[in-house]
C-alpha positions as a printed Julia matrix, in Angstrom:
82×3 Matrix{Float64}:
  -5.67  12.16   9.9
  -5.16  14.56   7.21
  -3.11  17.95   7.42
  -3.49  21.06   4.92
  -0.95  23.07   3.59
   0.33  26.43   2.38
   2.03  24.16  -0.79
  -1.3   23.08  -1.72
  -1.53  19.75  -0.93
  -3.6   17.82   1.28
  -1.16  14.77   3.43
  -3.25  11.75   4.94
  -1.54  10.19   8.25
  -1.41   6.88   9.76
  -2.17   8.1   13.02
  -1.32   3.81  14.38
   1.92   4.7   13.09
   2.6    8.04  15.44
   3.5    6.01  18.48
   6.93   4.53  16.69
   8.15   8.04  14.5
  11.84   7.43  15.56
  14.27   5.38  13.33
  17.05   3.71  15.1
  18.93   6.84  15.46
  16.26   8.75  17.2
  15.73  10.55  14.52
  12.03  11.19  13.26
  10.98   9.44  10.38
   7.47   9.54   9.37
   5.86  10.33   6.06
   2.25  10.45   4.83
   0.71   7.78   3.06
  -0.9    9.65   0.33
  -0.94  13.24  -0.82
  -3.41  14.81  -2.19
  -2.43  17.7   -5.17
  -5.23  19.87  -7.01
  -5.24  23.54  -5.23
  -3.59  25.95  -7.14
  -3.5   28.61  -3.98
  -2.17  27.64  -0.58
  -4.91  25.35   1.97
  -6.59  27.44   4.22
  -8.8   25.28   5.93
  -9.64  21.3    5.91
 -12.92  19.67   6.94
 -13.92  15.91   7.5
 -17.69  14.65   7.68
 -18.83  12.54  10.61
 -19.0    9.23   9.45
 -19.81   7.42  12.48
 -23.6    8.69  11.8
 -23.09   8.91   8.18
 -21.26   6.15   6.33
 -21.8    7.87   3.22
 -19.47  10.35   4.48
 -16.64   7.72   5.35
 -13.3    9.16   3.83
 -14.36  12.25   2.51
 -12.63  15.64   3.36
 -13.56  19.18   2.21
 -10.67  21.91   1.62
 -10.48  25.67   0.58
  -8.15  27.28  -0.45
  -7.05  31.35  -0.64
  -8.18  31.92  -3.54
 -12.13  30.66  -3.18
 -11.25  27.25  -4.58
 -13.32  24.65  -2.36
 -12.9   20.9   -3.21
 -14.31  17.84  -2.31
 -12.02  14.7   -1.89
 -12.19  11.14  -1.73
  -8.93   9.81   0.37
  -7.51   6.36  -0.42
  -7.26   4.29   2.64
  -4.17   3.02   4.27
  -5.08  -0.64   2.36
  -5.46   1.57  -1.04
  -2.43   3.47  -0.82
  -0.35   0.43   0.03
């Protein structure tokens, strides 16, 4: 899963890893395994291709930004980032 932001960067998820967020404590620990940087205005919206019918599209994401930047991005996967 990947989430946009108003600090301009793009976070991927490990959305196996959701289920089990709480370190002993209880308390949530959880952090992206990759972040994406290159907007230079805050992440307004975030769009992912269907790549069930298209494996070309497999792992690509589009964002814009507020200031008419649009950008096309190849995410690592969760074996990449590792």
């Amino acid at each position: 899963m990947a989430t946009a932001s108003e600090d301009c960067t793009i976070r991927i998820w490990d959305v196996a890893k959701f289920s089990n967020i709480k370190d002993a404590e209880g308390m949530l620990n959880f952090e992206p395994y990759a972040t994406l940087r290159g907007h230079l205005s805050p992440i307004l919206s975030l769009s992912g291709g269907d790549s069930e019918s298209n494996p070309a599209l497999q792992n690509l994401i589009i964002s814009g930004s507020s200031n008419g930047v649009i950008k096309l991005w190849k995410t690592p996967s969760i074996a990449e980032a590792d």
